[in-house]
C-alpha atoms as one frame of an Amber mdcrd trajectory, in Angstrom:
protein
   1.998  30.436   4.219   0.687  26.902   5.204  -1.664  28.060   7.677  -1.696
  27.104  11.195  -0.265  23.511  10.321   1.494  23.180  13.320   0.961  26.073
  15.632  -1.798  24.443  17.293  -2.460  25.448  20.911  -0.723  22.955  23.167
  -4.543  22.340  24.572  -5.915  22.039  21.217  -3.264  19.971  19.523  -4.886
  16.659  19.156  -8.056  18.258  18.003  -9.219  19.554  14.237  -9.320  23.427
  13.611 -12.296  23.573  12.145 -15.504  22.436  13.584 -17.526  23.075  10.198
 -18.637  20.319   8.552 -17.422  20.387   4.332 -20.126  19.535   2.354 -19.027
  17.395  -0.172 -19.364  18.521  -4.034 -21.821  16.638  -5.797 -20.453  15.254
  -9.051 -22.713  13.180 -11.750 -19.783  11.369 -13.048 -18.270   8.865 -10.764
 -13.953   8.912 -10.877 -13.117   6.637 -13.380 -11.178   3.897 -12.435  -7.156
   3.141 -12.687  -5.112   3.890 -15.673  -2.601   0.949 -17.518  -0.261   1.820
 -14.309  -2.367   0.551 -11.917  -1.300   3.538  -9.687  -3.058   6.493  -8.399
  -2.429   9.913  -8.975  -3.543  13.277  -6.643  -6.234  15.722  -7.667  -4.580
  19.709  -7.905  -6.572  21.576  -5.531  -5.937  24.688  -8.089  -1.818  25.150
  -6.674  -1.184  21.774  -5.039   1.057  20.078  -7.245   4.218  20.436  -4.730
   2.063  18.518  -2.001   1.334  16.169  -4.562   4.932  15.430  -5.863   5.875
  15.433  -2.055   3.075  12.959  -0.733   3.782  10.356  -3.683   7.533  10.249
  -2.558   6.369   9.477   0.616   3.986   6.877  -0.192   6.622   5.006  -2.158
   8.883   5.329   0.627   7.677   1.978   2.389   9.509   2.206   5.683   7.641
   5.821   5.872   4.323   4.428   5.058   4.873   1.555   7.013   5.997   3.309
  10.308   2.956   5.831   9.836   0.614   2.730   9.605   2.000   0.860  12.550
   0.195   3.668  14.557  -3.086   2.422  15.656  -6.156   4.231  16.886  -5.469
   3.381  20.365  -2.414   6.473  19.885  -3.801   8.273  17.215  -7.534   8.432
  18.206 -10.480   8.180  15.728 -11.189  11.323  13.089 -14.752   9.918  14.114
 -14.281  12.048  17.496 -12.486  14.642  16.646 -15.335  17.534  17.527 -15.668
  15.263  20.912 -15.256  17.669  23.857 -11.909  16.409  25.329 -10.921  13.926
  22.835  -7.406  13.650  21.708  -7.154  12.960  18.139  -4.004  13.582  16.179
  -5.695  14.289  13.335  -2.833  15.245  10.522  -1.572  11.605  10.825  -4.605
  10.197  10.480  -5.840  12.123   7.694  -2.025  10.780   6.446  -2.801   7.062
   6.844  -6.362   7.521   4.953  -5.224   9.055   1.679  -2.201   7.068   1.809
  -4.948   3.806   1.889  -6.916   5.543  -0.495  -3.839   5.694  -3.202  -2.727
   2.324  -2.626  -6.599   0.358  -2.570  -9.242   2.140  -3.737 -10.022   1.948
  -7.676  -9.949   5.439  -8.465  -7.682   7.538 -10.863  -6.654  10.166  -8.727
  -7.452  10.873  -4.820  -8.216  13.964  -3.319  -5.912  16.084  -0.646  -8.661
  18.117   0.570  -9.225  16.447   3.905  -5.596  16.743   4.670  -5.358  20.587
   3.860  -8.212  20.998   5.812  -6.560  19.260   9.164  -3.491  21.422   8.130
  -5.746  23.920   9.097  -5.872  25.497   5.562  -8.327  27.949   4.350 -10.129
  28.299   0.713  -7.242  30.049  -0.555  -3.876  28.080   0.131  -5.143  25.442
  -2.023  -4.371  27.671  -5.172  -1.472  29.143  -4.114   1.770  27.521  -5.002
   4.976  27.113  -2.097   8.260  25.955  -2.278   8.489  22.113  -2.189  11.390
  21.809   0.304   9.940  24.726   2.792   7.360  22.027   2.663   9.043  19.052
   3.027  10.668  20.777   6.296   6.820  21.936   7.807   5.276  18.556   7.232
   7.918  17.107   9.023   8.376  19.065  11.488   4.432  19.112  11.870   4.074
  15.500  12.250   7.009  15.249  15.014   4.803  17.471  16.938   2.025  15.323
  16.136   3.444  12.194  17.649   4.425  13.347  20.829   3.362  10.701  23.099
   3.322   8.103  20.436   5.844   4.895  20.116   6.858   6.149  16.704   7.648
   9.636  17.888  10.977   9.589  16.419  10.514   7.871  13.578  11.456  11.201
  11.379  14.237  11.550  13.467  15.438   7.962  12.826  14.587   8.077   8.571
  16.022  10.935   7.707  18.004  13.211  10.315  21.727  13.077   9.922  24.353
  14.885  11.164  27.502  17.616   9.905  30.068  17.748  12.389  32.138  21.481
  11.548  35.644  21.526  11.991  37.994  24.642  12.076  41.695  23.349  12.746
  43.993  25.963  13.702  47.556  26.070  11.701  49.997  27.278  14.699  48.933
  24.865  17.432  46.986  21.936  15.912  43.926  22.405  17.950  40.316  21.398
  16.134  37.227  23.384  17.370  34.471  21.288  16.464  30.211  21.828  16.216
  27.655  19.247  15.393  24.576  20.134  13.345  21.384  18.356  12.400  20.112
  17.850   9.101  16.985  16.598   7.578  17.751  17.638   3.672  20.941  18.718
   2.594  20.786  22.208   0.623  23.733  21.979  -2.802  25.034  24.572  -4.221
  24.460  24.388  -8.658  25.596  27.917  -9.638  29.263  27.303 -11.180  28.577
  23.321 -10.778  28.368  20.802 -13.566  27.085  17.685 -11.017  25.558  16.774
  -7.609  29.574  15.076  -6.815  31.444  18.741  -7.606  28.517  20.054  -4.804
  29.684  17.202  -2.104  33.393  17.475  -2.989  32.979  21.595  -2.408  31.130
  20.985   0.876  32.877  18.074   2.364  36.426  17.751   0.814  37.360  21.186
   0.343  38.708  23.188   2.912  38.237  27.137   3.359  40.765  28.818   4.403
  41.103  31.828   7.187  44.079  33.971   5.749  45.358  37.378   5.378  42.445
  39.775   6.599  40.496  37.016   7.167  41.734  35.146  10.535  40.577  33.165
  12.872  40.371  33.838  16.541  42.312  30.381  18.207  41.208  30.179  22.478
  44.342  28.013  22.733  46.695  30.261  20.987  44.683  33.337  22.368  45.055
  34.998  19.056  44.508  35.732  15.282  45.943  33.085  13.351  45.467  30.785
  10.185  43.264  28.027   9.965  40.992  26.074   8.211  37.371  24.944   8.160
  36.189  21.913   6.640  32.555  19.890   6.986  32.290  16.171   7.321  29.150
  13.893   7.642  29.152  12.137  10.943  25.634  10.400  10.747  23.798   9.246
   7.626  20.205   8.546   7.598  18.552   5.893   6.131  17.498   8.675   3.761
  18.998  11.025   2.144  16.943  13.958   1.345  19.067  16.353  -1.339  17.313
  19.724  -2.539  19.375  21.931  -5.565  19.836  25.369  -5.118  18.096  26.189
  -8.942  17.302  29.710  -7.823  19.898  32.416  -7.342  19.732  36.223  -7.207
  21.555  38.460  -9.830  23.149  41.673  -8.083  23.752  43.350 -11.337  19.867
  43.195 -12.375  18.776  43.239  -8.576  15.800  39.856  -9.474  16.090  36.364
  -9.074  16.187  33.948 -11.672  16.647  29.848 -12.347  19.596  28.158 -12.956
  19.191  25.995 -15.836  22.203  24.695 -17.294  23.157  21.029 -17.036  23.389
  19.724 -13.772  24.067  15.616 -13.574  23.317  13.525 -10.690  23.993   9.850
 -10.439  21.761   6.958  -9.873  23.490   5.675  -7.192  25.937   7.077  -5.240
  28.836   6.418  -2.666  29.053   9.170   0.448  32.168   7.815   2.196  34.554
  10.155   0.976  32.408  12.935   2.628  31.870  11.039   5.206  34.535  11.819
   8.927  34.405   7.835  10.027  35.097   5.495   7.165  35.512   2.485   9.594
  32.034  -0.294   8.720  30.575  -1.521   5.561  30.679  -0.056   2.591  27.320
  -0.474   1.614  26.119   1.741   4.906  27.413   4.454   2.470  26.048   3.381
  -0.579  22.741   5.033  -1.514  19.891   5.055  -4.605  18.367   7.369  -6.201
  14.203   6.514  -6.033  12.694  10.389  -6.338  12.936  12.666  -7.993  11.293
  16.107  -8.127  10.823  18.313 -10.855  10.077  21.782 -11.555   8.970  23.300
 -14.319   8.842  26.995 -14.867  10.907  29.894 -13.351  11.716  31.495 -10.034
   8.251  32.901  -9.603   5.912  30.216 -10.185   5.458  26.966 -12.258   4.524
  23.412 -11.807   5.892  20.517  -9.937   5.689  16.565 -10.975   7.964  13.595
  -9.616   9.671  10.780 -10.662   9.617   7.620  -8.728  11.547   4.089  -8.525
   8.294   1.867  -7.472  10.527  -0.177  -5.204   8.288  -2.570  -3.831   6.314
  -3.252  -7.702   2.992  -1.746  -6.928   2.391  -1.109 -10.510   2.160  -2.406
 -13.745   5.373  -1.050 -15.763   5.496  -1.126 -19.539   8.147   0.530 -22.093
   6.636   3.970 -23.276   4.750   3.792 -26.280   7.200   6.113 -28.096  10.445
   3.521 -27.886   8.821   0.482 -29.496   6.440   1.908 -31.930   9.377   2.374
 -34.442  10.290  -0.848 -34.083   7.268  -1.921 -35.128   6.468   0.442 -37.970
   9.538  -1.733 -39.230   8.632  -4.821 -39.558   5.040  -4.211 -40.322   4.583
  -4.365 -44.034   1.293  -4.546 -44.176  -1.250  -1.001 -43.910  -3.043  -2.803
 -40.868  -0.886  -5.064 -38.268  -3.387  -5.731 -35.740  -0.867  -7.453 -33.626
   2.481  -5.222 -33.044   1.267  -1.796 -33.963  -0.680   1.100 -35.285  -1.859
   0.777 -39.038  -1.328   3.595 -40.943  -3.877   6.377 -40.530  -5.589   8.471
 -43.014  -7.995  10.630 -41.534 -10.180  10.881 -44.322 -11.057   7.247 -43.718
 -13.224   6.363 -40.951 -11.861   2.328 -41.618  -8.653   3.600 -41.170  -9.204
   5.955 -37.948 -11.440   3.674 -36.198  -8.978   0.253 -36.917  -6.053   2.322
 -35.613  -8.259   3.685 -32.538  -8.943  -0.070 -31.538  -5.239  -1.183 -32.218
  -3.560   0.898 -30.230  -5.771  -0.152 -26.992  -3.782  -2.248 -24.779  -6.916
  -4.466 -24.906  -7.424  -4.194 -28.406 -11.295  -2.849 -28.004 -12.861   0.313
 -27.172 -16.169   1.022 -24.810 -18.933   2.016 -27.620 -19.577   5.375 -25.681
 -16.010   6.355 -25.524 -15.059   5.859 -29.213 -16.710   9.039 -30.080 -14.261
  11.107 -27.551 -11.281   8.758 -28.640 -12.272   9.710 -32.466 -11.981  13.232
 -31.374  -8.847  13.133 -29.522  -7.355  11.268 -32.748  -8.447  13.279 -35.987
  -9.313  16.685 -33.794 -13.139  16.430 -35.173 -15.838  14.786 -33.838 -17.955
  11.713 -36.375 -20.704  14.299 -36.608 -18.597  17.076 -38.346 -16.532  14.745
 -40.375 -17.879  11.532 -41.325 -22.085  11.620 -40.973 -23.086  13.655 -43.737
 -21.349  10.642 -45.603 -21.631   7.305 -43.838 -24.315   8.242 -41.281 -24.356
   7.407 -37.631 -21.000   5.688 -36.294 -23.313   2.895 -35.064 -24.731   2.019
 -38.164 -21.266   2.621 -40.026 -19.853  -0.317 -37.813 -23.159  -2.412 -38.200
 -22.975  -2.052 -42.186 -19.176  -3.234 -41.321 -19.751  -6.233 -39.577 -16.899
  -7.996 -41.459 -14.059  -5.926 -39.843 -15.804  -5.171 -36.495 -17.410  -6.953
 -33.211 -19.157  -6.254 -30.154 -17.750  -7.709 -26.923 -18.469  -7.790 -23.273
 -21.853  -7.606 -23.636 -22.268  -5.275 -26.360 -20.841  -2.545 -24.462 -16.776
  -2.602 -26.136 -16.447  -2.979 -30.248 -13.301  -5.092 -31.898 -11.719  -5.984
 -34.728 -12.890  -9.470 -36.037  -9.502 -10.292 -37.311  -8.097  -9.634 -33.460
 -10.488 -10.076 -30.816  -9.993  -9.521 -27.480  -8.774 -12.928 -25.674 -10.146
 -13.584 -21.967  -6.852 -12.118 -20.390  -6.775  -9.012 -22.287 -10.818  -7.886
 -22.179 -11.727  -5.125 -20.191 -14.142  -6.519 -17.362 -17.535  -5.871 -18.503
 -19.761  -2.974 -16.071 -20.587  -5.754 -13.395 -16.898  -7.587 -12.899 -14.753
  -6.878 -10.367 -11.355  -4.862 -11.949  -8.789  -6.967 -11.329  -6.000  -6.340
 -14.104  -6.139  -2.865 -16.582  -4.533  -4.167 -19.492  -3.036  -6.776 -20.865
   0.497  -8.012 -19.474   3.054  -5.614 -19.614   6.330  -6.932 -21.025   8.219
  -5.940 -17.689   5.621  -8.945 -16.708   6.131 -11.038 -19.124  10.434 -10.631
 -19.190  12.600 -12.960 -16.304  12.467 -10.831 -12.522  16.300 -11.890 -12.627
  16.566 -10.431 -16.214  19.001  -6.951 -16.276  16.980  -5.069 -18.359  13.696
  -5.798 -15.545  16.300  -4.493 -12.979  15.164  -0.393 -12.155  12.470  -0.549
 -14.566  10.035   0.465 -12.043  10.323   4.258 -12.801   6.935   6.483 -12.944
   6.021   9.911 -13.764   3.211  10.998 -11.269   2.113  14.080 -12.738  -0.888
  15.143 -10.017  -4.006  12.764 -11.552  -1.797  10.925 -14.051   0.613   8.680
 -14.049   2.952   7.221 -16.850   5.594   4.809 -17.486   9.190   6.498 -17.597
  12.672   4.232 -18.578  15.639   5.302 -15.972  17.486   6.900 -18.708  14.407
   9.476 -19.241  16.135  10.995 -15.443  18.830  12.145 -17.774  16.362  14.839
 -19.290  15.835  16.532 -16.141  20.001  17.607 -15.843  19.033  21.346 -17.034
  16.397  23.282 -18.915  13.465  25.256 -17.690  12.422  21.397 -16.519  14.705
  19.863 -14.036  15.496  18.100 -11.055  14.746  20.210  -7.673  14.741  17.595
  -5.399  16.737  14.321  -5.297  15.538  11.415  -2.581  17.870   8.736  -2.023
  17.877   5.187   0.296  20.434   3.084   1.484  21.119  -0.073  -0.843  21.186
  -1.993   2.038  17.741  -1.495   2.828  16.193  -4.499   1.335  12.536  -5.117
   0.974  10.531  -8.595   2.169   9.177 -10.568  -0.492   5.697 -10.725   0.739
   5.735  -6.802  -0.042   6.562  -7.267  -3.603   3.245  -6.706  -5.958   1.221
  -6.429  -2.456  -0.466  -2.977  -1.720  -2.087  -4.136   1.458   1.131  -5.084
   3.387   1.066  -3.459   5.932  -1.786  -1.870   6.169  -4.077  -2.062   9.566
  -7.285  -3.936   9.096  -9.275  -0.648   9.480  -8.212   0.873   6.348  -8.122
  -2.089   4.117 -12.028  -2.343   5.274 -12.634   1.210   4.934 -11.244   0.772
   1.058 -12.791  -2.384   0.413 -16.277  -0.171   1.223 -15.293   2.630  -0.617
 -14.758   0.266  -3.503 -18.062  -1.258  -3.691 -19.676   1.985  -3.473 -17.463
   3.452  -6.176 -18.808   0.284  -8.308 -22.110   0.421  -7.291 -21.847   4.239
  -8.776 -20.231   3.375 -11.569 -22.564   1.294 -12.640 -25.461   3.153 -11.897
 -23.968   6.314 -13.839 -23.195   3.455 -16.949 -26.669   2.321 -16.687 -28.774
   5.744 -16.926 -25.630   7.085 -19.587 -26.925   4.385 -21.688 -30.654   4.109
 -21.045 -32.230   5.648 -24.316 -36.120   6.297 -24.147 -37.574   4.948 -26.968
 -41.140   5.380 -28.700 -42.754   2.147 -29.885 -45.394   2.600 -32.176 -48.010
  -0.816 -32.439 -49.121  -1.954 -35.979 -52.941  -2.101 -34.622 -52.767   1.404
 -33.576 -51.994   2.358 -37.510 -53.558   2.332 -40.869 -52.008   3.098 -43.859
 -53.430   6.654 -45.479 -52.080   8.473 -48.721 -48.485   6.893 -48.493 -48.062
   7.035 -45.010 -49.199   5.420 -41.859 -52.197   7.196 -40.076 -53.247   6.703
 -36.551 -56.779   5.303 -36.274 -57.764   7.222 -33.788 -55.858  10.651 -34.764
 -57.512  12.086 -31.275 -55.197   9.904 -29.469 -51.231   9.254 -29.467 -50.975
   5.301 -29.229 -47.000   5.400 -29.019 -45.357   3.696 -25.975 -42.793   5.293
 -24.183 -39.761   2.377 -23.024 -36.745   2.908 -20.992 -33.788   0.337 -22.335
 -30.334  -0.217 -22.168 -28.525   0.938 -25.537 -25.954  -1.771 -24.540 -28.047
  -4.446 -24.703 -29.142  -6.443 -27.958 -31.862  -5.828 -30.532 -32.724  -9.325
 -29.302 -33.170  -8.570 -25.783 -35.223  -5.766 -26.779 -37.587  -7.468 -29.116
 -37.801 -10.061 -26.076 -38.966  -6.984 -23.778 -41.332  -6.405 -25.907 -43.277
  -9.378 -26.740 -43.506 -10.006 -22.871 -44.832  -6.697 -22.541 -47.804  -6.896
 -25.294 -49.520 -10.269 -23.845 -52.083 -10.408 -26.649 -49.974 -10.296 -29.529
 -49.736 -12.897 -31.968 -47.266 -14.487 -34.474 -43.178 -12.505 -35.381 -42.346
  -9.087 -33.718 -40.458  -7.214 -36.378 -38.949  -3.698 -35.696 -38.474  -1.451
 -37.702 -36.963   2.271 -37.344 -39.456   5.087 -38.012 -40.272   8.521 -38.296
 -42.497  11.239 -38.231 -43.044  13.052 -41.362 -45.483  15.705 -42.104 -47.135
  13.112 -43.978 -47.575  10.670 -41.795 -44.923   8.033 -39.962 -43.027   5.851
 -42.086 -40.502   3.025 -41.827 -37.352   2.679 -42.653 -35.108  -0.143 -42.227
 -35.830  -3.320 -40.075 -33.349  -4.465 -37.434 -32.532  -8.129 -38.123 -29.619
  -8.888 -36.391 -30.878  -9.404 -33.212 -26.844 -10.232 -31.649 -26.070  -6.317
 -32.477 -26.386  -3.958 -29.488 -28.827  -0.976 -29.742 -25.717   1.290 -29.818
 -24.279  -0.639 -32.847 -27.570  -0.612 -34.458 -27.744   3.317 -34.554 -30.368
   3.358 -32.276 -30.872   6.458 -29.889 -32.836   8.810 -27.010 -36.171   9.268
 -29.091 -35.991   6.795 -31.494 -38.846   5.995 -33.152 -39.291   1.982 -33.584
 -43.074   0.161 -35.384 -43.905  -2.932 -33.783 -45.414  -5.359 -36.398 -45.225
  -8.162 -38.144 -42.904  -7.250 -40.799 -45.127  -7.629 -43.450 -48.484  -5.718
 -43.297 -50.376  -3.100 -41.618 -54.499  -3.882 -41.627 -54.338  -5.805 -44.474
 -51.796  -3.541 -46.569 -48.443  -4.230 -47.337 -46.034  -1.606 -46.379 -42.866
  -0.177 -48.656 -40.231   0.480 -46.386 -37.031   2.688 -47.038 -35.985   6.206
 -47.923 -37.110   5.947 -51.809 -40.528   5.848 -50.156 -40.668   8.956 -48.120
 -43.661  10.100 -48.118 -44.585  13.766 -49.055 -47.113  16.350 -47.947 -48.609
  18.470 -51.271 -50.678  21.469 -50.441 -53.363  21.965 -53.222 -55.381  24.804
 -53.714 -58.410  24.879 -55.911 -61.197  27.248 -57.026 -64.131  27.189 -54.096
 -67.422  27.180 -55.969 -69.519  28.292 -53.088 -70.895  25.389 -51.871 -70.580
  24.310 -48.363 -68.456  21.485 -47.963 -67.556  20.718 -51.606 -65.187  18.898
 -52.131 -64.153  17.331 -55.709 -61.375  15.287 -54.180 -62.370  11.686 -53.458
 -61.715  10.705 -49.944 -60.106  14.739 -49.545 -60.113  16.382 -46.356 -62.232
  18.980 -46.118 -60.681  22.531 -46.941 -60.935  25.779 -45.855 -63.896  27.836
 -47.454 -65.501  31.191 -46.883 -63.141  33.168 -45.115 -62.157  35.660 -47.239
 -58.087  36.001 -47.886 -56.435  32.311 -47.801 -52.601  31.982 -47.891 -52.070
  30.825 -51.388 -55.163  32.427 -53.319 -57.506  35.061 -52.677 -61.381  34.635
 -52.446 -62.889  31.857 -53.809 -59.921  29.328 -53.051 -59.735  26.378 -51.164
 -56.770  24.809 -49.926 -56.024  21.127 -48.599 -52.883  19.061 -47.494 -52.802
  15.540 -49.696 -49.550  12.686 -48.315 -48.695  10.457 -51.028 -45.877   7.992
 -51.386 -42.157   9.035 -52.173 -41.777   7.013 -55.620 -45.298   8.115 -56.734
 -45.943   8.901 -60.313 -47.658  12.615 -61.828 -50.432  10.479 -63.391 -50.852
   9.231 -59.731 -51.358  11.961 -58.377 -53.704  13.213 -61.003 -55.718  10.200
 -60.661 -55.867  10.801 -56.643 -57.053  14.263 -56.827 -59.655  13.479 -59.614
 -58.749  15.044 -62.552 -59.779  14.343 -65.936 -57.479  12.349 -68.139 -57.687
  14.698 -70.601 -56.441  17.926 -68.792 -52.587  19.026 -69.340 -51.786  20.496
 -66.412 -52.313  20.123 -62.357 -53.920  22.484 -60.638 -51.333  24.971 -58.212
 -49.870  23.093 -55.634
């Protein structure tokens, strides 16, 4: 079921499985960085979610992780080596310490398991196929004590969480206690017929079972059947206590399995010394706290696994779940937009209203400018294109013709709310800066360390790639239901944690794997910003004034043979300024004010629209996109003739068609193009008509047009067109 994790040859046991090499999957999208937590999650491999819940308990189980990383390569060997003829590399530990470096350093919202599987010796398959998490729990184990043979920490296991039972049967005639110790590394509860975790304990190590009537025991002393009675005590607790529920039991009647799921309480912290045979030391030795917890979801034959953890040593940033102290806030805000405590009310028929509430519910009260779209569509369930651009046009140019209420920040790249920027604390880095902080300060930050209600706030939900804030009473919800506890993890409360570990990921760590982070970090940046700058490099088609001429109500190309545009790659997050810059230094010979204005193609000719004057707007808030069509001029004329800009003076494309009177190349259209003539059949008129294509201006009037195509005053009528 987990492949060959460890039945490794005794010859081969320090070596990998597999000598092919995995060829990584490209992706174009680098990982995005770190959620509000500040933690990472686990990719699914397709059925992985029980490794997952498993390998985050162990991670935030810091003598674990610290033990594991005390093992240097001078016992473990380097994965570097590991197809080296005679090398010994244990590679399943080492594989351990990397993700487990990876999760705690790297800037990355979820790591991948793959290169672990793969030294567990898994094939394609087992990484979609779902296992028990405690069968687990008991291979890994096991697996990595066969690892570390050799090593200084070969017992660490042993020492963390092995404890022992001692049996007792005490015969009733004589007095005489047969007696058998037994290891444990998890202890398996009964929670059929149970109400709580302490009825399971009292049952297995209080209660006695009795041998009586046709059920006797055998006594060597007395040499016969007599009375007695058994009875279990703990002998030896662990540092950790490893507790897994028995939630699936077998119905005889109906001959299938199914889940137990009524209510089945556990306590936060718990005292063992009434199960326990010596009560003679401390009493904290038999004091323990709950810090995992791992949840199913699902039945008997298949579901999905997540975990809750206590982040003992403060690795990430906790804040209240949005759901408690939004109703406090709806409260007290009395106005429709509270830019400072809350939401504003939404109506989704407003794109004010959707985008304000969009920007106020970001911890740092702005959004990137290429993810607002997405957020938009998350929000309402339909995207600005199918709800809001047949009315108020691009989303761009709705925020520029909102300037008022809204601001670009960092760069350009993140818009705001005027009436609430962003302060330097709470802005996101821009694409350059180093990530240091993902939102602003949580209020488990900003409360007293000392303060009660900081005390076990530290509780996460790490749900394979995310992770989310929890309170300690959301436990409580996983006492029964189809979603509930599986597996409980507890430590001793007398296992106390140094300061210098507190808010520290890299304690601990060897200097090999910090570097090897730190590496993977700049390269994860450098890709990051790569993929930011070609997703927001728009090509753009510049069009130059001396290039044009201005024909029938639209500009013409001079030389019609040739296409004078200018192809430029820019970044949409820069300004209209930087842009107009770029292009002055690229046309050395121009003279005087660079004015650009929008334009497009029209059957007509190109014309011009509006004129981009703010020159602090980015390109993105400006509307402007991939093939956008921008004149490069002066802003006032074209060859000597001034230009009307604007959608009231589209130009349009009339086809006329007038009686041919034989003779070659007549024309009786001043400045007309020459028409088609003597070919028999033409598309609008039969023989003897001649057709030609006349642009005029958008606003132009019918005696206009008369007066361009040379007709009399006097006639009444046009000819067909």
């Amino acid at each position: 079921m987990f492949g060959n994790l460890f039945e490794e040859e005794e010859e081969e046991r320090f070596s990998s499985t597999s000598s092919g090499v995995r060829v990584a999957k490209g992706v174009n999208e680098p990982p995005p960085v770190r959620g509000r937590t500040g933690l990472c999650g686990i990719k699914n491999q397709g059925g992985t979610c029980y490794l997952n819940s498993l390998l985050q308990t162990l991670l935030f189980t810091p003598e674990f992780r610290e033990e594991l990383f005390s093992l240097g390569p001078h016992e473990l060997g380097c994965l570097e080596d590991k197809d080296k003829p005679g090398a010994k590399v244990r590679v399943i530990p080492l594989e351990l310490q990397r993700l487990f470096a990876s999760l705690l350093l790297v800037d990355q919202q979820s790591a991948s398991t793959t290169d672990l599987t793969d030294s567990f010796g898994w094939n394609s398959t087992e990484g979609t196929n779902q296992h028990d998490v405690q069968e687990l729990n008991r291979i890994l184990f096991s697996a990595l004590e066969h690892s570390l043979v050799g090593t200084s920490r070969s017992t660490f296991i042993q020492q963390l969480y092995h404890g022992t039972i001692v049996n007792s049967i005490v015969c009733k005639e004589c007095g005489s206690i047969s007696q058998r110790q037994e290891d444990f590394l998890d202890l398996t509860v009964c929670v059929c017929g149970l109400s709580s975790l302490e009825d399971a304990l009292w049952n297995m190590f209080v209660e006695e079972e009795l041998f009586e009537g046709n059920n006797l025991y055998r006594c060597a002393q007395c040499d016969r059947l007599v009375t007695a009675a058994k009875s279990a005590k703990l002998t030896k607790l662990p540092p950790f206590m490893t507790i897994s529920l028995l939630r699936f039991s077998f119905d005889f009647a109906k001959c299938e399995r199914y889940k137990e799921t009524g209510r089945y309480s556990f306590p936060l912290s718990i005292d063992l010394q009434p199960f326990c045979e010596q009560t003679v030391g401390d009493e904290c030795s038999y004091s323990y706290e709950l810090f995992s917890v791992i949840i199913h979801k699902g039945g008997c034959y298949g579901g999905h696994y997540h975990v809750y953890i206590r982040d003992i040593d403060e690795l990430g940033q906790w804040e209240p779940p949005e759901e408690e102290y939004k109703p406090k806030c709806q409260k007290k805000a009395k106005k429709e937009v509270n830019t400072d405590t809350c939401e504003p009310k939404l109506h989704e028929d407003d794109p004010l209203s959707v985008i304000t509430a969009l920007i106020v519910q970001e911890p740092s009260k702005s959004v990137l400018l290429d993810q607002l779209g997405q957020k938009l569509m998350d929000k309402i369930g339909s995207s600005w294109s199918k709800k809001f651009r047949k009315q108020y046009g691009p989303i761009g140019k709705f925020l520029q013709s909102h300037n008022d209420l809204f601001m670009l920040v960092s760069n350009g790249t993140r818009v705001a709310l005027k009436a609430n920027p962003p302060s330097p604390l709470t802005e996101p880095p821009g694409p350059g800066e180093q990530i240091t902080h993902s939102g602003p300060l949580s209020p488990a930050e900003t409360r007293d360390p000392g303060s009660k209600e900081q005390q076990g706030s530290h509780w996460f939900d790490l749900n394979d790639s995310a992770v989310t804030s929890i309170r300690e009473a959301d436990i409580e919800k996983q006492f029964q239901g189809k979603e509930s506890a599986y597996m409980l993890f507890y430590r001793k409360t007398q296992l106390h944690r140094p300061s210098e570990a507190l808010h520290n990921p890299q304690y601990k760590v060897p200097l090999h794997l910090i570097q090897m982070a730190n590496e993977e970090n700049i390269k994860l940046q450098k890709t990051r910003e790569e993929f930011e700058a070609a997703n927001n490099t728009v090509e753009l088609r510049l069009h130059l004034a001396p290039s044009y001429r201005l024909e029938n109500g639209a500009l013409q190309l001079v030389a019609k043979e040739q296409d004078w545009s200018t192809t430029l790659s820019f970044d949409c997050r820069k300004t209209v300024g930087d842009l107009r810059l770029a292009i002055y230094q690229k046309q050395e010979l121009w003279k005087g004010d660079v004015a650009l204005t929008v334009a497009k193609s029209h059957p007509a000719g190109l014309h011009l629209y509006n004129t981009l004057t703010d020159d602090e707007v980015s390109l993105y808030g400006a509307g402007i996109h991939t093939n956008s069509d921008l004149f490069v001029w002066n802003g006032k004329e074209v060859c000597g003739a001034n230009i009307q800009t604007g959608a009231e003076w589209e130009p349009v494309l009339l086809t006329v068609v007038r009686p041919f009177l034989g003779a070659v190349g007549y024309s009786g259209v001043k400045g007309g193009e020459e028409g088609e003539e003597g070919r028999g059949d033409f598309e609008n008129g039969g023989p003897g008509l001649k057709r030609e294509m006349r642009g005029f201006a958008g606003a132009v009037t019918l005696g206009e047009v008369r007066e361009a195509l040379g007709e009399p005053k006097g006639d009444s009528a046009l000819p067909g067109m």
